[in-house]
Phi, psi and omega in degrees: 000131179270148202289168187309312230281286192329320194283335184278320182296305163319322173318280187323304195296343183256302173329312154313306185283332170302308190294275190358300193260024169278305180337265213335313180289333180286141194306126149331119182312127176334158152259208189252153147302143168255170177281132149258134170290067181286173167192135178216126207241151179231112182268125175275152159215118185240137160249108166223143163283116205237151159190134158197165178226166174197133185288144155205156199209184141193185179247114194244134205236095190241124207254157194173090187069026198122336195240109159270132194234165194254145176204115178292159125216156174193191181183193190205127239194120169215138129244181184182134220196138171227111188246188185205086149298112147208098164299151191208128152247196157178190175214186178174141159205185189216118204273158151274159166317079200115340171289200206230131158183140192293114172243110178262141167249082167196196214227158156255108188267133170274156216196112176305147208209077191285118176210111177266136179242142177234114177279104177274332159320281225248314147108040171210164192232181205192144165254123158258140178216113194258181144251140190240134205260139145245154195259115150238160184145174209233153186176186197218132179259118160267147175214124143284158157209137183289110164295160173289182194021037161100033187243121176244193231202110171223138189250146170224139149236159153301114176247172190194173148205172193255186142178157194232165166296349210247323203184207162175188187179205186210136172221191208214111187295065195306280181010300157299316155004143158196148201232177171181174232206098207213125174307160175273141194071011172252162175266139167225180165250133201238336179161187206189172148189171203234177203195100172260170166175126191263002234274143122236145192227112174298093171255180169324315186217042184144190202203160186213124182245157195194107159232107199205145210227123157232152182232110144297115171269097203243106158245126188270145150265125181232137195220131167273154183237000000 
């Protein structure tokens, strides 16, 4: 028979290893949420063109001992003139994972603010009357969500808000709703629009041709953090 001591120790050593290969067998702890980073940036590319030429001239009329004598002049004046614009803006924030959040555009309208108060001390009520800044403007409610291999998952609607004599509020266009699927960190284009304009304008002693072409670019980021 083997001593007590041996027996406790065998004990211990089968016990380690049952905890051991339970870890090893249990599922990875969940991870926590993180942050994504949207950003939505808006690239301009604008080009316009200028060429014309124009003719000009006069007559100078100079008197002198008697004599008047006549003396012409004139010339011809061209351009041509090429510009390049591109500006870039853009808005951003940081969603948790699986929340809600806004990229707004907007203004403060003031807005009369009417509060009847009741004094039970005294066993009378009383109108206080301020002004209250409301908040208006058009913006897109985003909600992320994080995907495997580095993906993310971002629903966009269109929000708006209102405002009224009575109030005012806000709604979420769902309908308008659009979701789409994007690696973290690339930039893709989400939507965009163009601009053409031809003129020429015809004088007496010469033309003026104007030509300009622009392009709007709207690209979303999406970045875990």
């Amino acid at each position: 028979m083997a001593p007590m001591h041996l027996v406790a120790l065998r004990g211990l050593c089968a016990g380690l290893g049952a905890a051991m290969a339970l870890g090893l067998a249990a599922p990875a702890a969940a991870q926590a949420p993180r942050n994504v980073r949207v950003s939505v940036d808006f690239a301009q590319r604008a080009q316009d063109s200028r060429q014309g030429v124009q003719g000009g001239g006069g007559v100078i009329i100079t008197e002198q001992r008697g004599q008047v004598r006549a003396r012409g002049q004139g010339g011809v004046g061209a351009q041509d003139t090429t510009t390049r614009t591109s500006p870039t803006s853009g808005l951003f924030l940081v969603v948790l994972d699986g929340s809600s959040g806004t990229l707004l555009v907007a203004q403060e309208i003031p807005q009369p603010e009417i509060v009847f108060f009741y004094d039970y001390a005294l066993g009378r009520g009383y109108v206080a009357q301020g002004v209250a800044w409301q908040r208006v403007g058009t913006g897109l409610a985003v909600t992320p969500a994080v995907l495997p291999d580095k993906q993310v998952k971002v629903r966009l609607a269109p929000w708006l808000s209102y405002f009224t004599p009575g109030g005012g509020g806000s709604v979420e266009l769902v309908d308008a709703a659009t979701e789409l699927v994007v690696p973290s960190g690339r930039r893709v284009q989400i939507g965009g629009a163009s601009s053409e304009l031809h003129s020429v304008t015809r004088r007496i002693l010469g033309y003026h041709s104007r030509d300009a072409s622009g392009e709007t670019a709207i690209f979303l980021t999406a970045t875990i953090q």
